[in-house]
C-alpha positions in Angstrom: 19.0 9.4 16.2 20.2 9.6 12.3 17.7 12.2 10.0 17.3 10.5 6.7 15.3 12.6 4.1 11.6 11.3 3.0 12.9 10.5 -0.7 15.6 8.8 0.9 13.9 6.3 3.1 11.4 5.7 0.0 14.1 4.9 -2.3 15.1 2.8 0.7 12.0 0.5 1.0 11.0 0.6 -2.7 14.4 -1.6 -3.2 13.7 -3.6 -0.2 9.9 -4.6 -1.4 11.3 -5.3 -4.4 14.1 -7.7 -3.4 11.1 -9.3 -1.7 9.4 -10.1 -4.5 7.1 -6.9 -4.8 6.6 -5.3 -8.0 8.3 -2.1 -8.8 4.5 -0.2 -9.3 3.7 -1.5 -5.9 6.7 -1.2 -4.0 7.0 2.5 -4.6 3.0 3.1 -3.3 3.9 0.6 -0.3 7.4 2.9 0.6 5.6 6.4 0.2 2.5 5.0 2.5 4.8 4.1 4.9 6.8 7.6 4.6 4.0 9.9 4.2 2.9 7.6 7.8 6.0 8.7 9.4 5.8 12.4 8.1 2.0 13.1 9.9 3.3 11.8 13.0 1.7 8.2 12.4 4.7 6.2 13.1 3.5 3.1 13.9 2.1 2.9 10.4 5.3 4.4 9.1 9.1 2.7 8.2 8.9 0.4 11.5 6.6 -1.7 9.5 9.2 -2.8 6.6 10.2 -5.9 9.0 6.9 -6.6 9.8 5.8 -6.9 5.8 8.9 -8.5 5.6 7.9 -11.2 7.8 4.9 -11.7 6.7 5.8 -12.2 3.2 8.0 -15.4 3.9 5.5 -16.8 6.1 3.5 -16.9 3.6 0.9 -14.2 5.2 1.3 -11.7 2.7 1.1 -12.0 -1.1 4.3 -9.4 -2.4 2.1 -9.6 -5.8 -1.5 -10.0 -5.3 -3.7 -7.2 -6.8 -6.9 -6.5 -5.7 -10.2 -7.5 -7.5 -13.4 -6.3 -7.4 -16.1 -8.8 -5.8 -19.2 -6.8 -6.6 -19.9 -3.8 -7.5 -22.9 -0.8 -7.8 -23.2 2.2 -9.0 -22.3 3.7 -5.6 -20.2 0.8 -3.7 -17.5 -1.7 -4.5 -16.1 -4.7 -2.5 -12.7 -4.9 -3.3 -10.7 -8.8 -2.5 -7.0 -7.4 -1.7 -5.7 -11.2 -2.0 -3.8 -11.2 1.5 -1.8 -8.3 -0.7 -0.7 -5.1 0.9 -3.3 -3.5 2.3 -2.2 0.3 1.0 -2.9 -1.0 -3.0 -6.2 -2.4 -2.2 -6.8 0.9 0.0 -5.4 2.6 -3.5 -7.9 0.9 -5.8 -10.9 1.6 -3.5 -10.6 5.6 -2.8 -9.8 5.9 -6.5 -13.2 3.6 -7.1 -15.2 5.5 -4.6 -13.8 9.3 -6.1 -15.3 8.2 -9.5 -18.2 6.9 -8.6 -19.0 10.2 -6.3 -17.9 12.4 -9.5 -20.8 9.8 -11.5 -23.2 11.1 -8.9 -22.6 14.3 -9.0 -20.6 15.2 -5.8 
């Protein structure tokens, strides 16, 4: 089995996402998700699933470009709509939500 380094394999799918319609900002989160997957021993969250997005993109299933809104919101919790987008930039938007609103609490 061929050893490709982590950098490697990210440039790899950031260009793929992107001929897919993803943009750049996004496809380079997506690629490292699916990397840093791969790197912890997760691999069936890891590179395997570039087909699978794939897929789902020209069925329709998954929006290359949606970004994530906020439905309603608290002081201390936030639902997030990812728009069928990829699930690692709604994921994004909500730890960085819920490490801000902990620091605004005092934790």
């Amino acid at each position: 089995m061929p050893t490709f380094r982590a950098e490697t394999l990210v440039d790899f799918a950031d260009q793929i996402f992107q001929a897919a319609g993803t943009p750049a900002q996004v496809a380079r989160l997506v690629a490292a998700s699916l990397v840093d997957s791969n790197l912890v021993g997760h691999d069936s969250h890891g590179v395997v699933r570039v087909v699978q997005y794939l897929s789902s993109i020209e069925q329709g299933q998954l929006d290359p470009q949606a970004q994530p809104t906020i439905r309603q919101e608290t002081s201390v919790i936030a639902l997030i709509d990812g728009h069928s987008g990829f699930g690692q930039v709604a994921a994004h938007k909500a730890m960085r939500m819920a490490i801000d609103k902990a620091q605004e609490h005092g934790m």
